[in-house]
Steps between C-alpha positions, in 0.01 A plus 500: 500500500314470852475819697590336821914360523488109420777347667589095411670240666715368252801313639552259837358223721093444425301445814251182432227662629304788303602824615708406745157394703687268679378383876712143501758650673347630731281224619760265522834723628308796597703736234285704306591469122328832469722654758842395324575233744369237214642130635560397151215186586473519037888379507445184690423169382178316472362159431202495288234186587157454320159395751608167435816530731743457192838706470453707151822673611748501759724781655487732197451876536159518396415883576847613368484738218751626244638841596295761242744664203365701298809679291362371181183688504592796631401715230147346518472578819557876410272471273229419755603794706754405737682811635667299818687128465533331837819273531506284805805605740337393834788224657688552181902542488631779346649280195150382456340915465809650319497171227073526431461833516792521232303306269181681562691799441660413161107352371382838583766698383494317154126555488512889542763533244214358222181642658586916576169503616585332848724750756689347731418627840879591618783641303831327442632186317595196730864345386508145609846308562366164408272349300176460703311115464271396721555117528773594665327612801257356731227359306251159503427542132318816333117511410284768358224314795134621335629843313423309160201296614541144732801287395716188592789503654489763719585290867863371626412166570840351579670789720428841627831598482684610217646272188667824343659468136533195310842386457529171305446110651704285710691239276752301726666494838829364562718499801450894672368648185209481254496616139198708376333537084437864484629800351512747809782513707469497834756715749656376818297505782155504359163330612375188322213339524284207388149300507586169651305179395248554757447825389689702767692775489845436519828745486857530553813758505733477259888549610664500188433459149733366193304556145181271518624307825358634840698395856181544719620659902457222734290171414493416157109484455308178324384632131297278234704555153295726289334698822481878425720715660404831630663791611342670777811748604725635263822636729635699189206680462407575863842683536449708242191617684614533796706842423370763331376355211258794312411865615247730317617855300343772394591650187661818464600719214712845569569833302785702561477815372639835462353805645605870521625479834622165519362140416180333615439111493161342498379164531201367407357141594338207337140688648590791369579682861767801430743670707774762330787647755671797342833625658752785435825376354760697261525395194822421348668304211542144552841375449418186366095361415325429759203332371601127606603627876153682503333195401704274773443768769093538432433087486729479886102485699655316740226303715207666413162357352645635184662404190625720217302281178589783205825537346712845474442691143618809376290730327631667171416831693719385811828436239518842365411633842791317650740641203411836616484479881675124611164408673213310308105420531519097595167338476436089542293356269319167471780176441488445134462877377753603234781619660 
């Protein structure tokens, strides 16, 4: 492992130039790229000619790259040393950071589980509320770009913007409707869009959707039979993002236990971190057990970073002290222990 932290940029929009050297935009807007006032000159389209004076190609985006994922080689990457993952969030909505980062997290998570030698570098579990995929936000394809030596296929020739998730192909229009082959549904009220015959980007809104027949909003757009179909905003998903959709816990377990004076109760964290607060209380017989309201009582954390993650277990010492006195020694122990 290198001494000094290696951090790697592993998800988000590539600049075409190396290093983000770039001095286009500022000799022809006077933005500096450098400065983060890049005029996005690599998103616009071009017509290549040869030194004859003959059109190779015309109005493509020929500087457009692929935005860089690199989820499936995460654990390479660790491998190499990375400590630090950057995740481009610049201009981003929040949908956009809470849905990548998800996935990120999960990869990572999944990783540490099999290699104990890797420590995460903050405590708690994140609990997500969906499932995170990114073709469902903003994306113009994925590339690894040079990580695994030069390769094809790493520009956006057709459109700078984003195609999003593949959803099936176009196969008949009829009055204010049009019937798609594909098995995902799509919800009311998402984005569609297309690659007309010229090669542009096309899209449209749908209003309302009946089993594999779309009612577009508005003008019913011009699609060849057998055109893919792409869904560039899913309106299901993005409302599940935008409540709370995950948080992060720590993991707490707690020990209540007798003492001479009184009880104390300590709880320890996923780090290992320990506080115990003792407090003078007379004992006397319980009426009825009280091991199930104990355990209800301890887990109430209310909104705190924390989350009670062991189960309530008596001890065989705690029964016969309870017998004797009506209190008992609770103590959580991992989920799964014999109870």
């Amino acid at each position: 492992m290198p001494e000094v932290p290696l951090e790697v940029f592993v998800h988000g929009a590539l600049c075409v130039s190396y290093s983000g050297q770039c001095y286009v935009s500022q000799a022809c807007f006077s933005r500096s790229a450098n400065r983060g006032e890049c005029a996005q000159f690599c998103r616009l389209p071009f017509s290549l000619v040869d030194a004859d004076g003959k059109t190779i190609v015309r109005d493509k985006h020929l500087l457009s790259l692929k935005d860089l994922n690199q989820s499936e080689v995460l654990e390479d990457l660790l491998d190499a040393g990375a400590s630090s993952l950057k995740i481009e969030g610049r201009l981003k909505d929040v949908s956009y950071v809470k849905n990548v980062t998800a996935v990120y997290r999960r990869k990572l998570d999944a990783i540490f589980a099999r290699r104990k030698e890797y420590v995460r570098a903050s405590s708690g579990t994140c609990h997500f509320d969906f499932t995170p995929q990114l073709d469902k936000s903003f994306s113009r394809g994925f590339t690894h770009y040079f990580l695994q030596g030069r390769e094809q296929g790493i520009s956006s020739f057709d459109t700078p913007k984003s195609l999003g998730e593949e959803m099936g192909t176009m196969k008949e229009q009829r009055g204010n409707y049009l019937t798609v082959a594909g098995v995902n549904p799509f919800h009311n009220g998402d984005g569609v869009c297309f690659l007309d015959e010229q090669g542009r980007l096309q899209g449209f809104r749908i209003n309302r959707v009946d089993g594999n027949k779309l009612y577009p909003a508005g003008e019913m757009p011009r699609i060849k039979p057998r055109t893919l179909l792409y869904r560039n905003f899913d309106q299901e998903f993005e409302r599940v993002l935008a409540r709370k959709s995950s948080e992060r816990k720590i993991g707490v377990s707690l020990e209540l236990a007798a003492t001479s004076f009184g009880f104390s109760l300590t709880a320890t964290d996923e780090d290992d971190n320990r506080v115990t607060l003792s407090f003078p209380y007379i004992k006397e017989p319980a009426r009825t057990p009280q091991v199930d309201n104990l355990r209800t009582q301890l887990s109430k954390l209310g909104n705190t970073p924390f989350e009670v993650r062991l189960l309530l277990k008596d001890s065989p010492a705690s029964l016969s002290a309870s017998r004797r006195t009506g209190f008992c020694l609770l103590r959580w122990l991992p989920t799964g222990a014999d109870r």
